[in-house]
N, C-alpha and C positions, 0 to 999 in steps of 0.2 A: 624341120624339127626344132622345138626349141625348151630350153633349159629352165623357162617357167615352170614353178610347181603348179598344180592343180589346186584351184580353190574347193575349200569341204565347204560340203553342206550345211548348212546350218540345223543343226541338229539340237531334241529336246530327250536328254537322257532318261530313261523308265524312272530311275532315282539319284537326289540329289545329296552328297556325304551329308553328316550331321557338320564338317568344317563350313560346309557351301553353305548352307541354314545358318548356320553363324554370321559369316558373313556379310550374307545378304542383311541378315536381322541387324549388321551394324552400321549395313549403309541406309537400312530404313530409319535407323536413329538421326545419324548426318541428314538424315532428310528432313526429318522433323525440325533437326537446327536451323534447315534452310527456312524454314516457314515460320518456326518461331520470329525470323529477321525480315519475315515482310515477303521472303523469296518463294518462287515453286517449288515445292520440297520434292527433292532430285538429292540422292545424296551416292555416293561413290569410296570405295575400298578398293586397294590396290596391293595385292601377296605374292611376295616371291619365296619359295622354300618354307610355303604354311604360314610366315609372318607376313605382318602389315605393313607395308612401305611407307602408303602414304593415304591421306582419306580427303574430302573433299565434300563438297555443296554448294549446289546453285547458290550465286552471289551477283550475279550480272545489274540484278538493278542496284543494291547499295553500294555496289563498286561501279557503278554506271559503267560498265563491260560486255558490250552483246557476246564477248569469246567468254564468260567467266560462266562457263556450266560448272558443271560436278566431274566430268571426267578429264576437261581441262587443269579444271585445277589441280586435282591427284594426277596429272601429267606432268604438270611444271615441277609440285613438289616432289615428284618420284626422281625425277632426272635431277633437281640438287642430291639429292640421298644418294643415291645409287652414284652419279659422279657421271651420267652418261645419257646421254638422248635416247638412247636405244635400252630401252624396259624389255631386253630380252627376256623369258620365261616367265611372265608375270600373269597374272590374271587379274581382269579387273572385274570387281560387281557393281551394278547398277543399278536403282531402283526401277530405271526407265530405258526405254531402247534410245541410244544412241542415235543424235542427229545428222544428218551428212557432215558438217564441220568434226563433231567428237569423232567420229567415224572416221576422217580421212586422219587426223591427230595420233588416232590409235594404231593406225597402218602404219604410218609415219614412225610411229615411235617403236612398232616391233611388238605390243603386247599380244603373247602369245593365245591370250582364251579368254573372250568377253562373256559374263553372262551378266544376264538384264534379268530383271524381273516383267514389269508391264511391256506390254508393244506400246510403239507411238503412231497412235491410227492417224498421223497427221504429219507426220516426219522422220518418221524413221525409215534409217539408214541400213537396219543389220536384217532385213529381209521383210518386213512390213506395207513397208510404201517403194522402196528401193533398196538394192543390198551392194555399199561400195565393197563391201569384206568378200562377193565373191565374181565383182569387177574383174575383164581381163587385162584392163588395162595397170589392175594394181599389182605391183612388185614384192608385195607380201602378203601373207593368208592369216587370219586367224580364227581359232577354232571358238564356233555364234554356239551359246550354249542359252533356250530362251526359257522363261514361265517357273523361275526358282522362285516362290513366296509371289506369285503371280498377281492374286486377286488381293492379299494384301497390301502390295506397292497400287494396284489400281484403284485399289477402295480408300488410302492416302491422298492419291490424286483426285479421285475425284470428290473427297469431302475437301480439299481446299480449293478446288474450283465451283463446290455450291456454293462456299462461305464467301468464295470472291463473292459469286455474282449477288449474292446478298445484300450486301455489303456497297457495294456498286450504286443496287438499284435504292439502298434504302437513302445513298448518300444523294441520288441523284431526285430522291421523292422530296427530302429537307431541302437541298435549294430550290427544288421549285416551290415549297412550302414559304421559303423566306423570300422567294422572288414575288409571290404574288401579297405576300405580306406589305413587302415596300411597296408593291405598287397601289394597295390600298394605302398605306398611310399616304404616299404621294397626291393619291387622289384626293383624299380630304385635306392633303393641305391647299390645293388649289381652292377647294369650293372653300373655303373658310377666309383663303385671301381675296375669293369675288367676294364674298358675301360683306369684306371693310370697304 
């Protein structure tokens, strides 16, 4: 026998308060700052007792930080606030599902009840791809709340990964526009210096 708790479910409520809508709707904003700076817009809100502790957004490339997600960073700044590592009773929202790193951060730190908005069909952590939150090996539980403003956090993500790759391909069609440029001026300047 032993004095582990049971991991819950990850569980999608029938409805979500008009506080949760709030919420969420303010880490979709944080998200938008993330993108405004270049970042994957991933943004993050963190409430204990109804208020905002602390909020956050992908930052990792202008802080060249592979840890500097969204839910890291409303970690670090929750634990100055609060005075304490341990974000007892806190809830955090998320635009995106939590990566195994956020993921084991969040267990780590005690918050009591994640919800995310999009799954991450490529890394996620809180029951998508793999679920550390309901690990036996983890020493605390928290309550997976998924699909708050769902298709809106997905439909953010996935218009800044069209405009990425746009963007990408259009920067990558100009050099090769300017590489085949030099190489014709290159080439006439050859024939121009056989021809003295």
């Amino acid at each position: 026998m032993t004095d582990k708790p049971t991991p819950p479910a990850i569980s999608t409520p029938i409805e979500f308060s008009e506080q949760d809508h709030a919420f969420m709707r303010r880490a979709m904003e944080l998200a938008s700052q993330a993108e405004a700076e270049g970042e994957v817009p991933v943004g993050a809100v963190l409430v204990k007792d109804d208020e905002v502790v602390a909020e956050g957004w992908n930052q990792s490339i202008g802080a060249h930080d592979a840890s500097a997600h969204a839910e890291m960073q409303v970690i670090r700044k929750a634990g100055k606030v609060l005075e304490n590592y341990r974000l007892l009773d806190t809830t955090l929202y998320v635009t995106l599902e939590p990566c195994p790193m956020c993921a084991g951060a969040l267990l780590h730190s005690r918050v009591k009840r994640v919800v995310f908005g999009a799954p991450d069909m490529k890394a996620g952590a809180a029951g998508t791809v793999l679920n550390l939150f309901e690990s036996q090996a983890s020493y605390h539980y928290a309550d997976i709340e998924s699909g708050l403003l769902e298709q809106e956090c997905r439909h953010q993500l996935q218009a800044f990964f069209k405009r990425r790759r746009k963007e990408i391909k259009a920067a990558k069609q100009e050099k090769q526009r300017q590489e085949k440029q030099q190489q014709e001026l290159e080439l006439k300047t050859d024939k121009s210096m056989k021809g003295k």
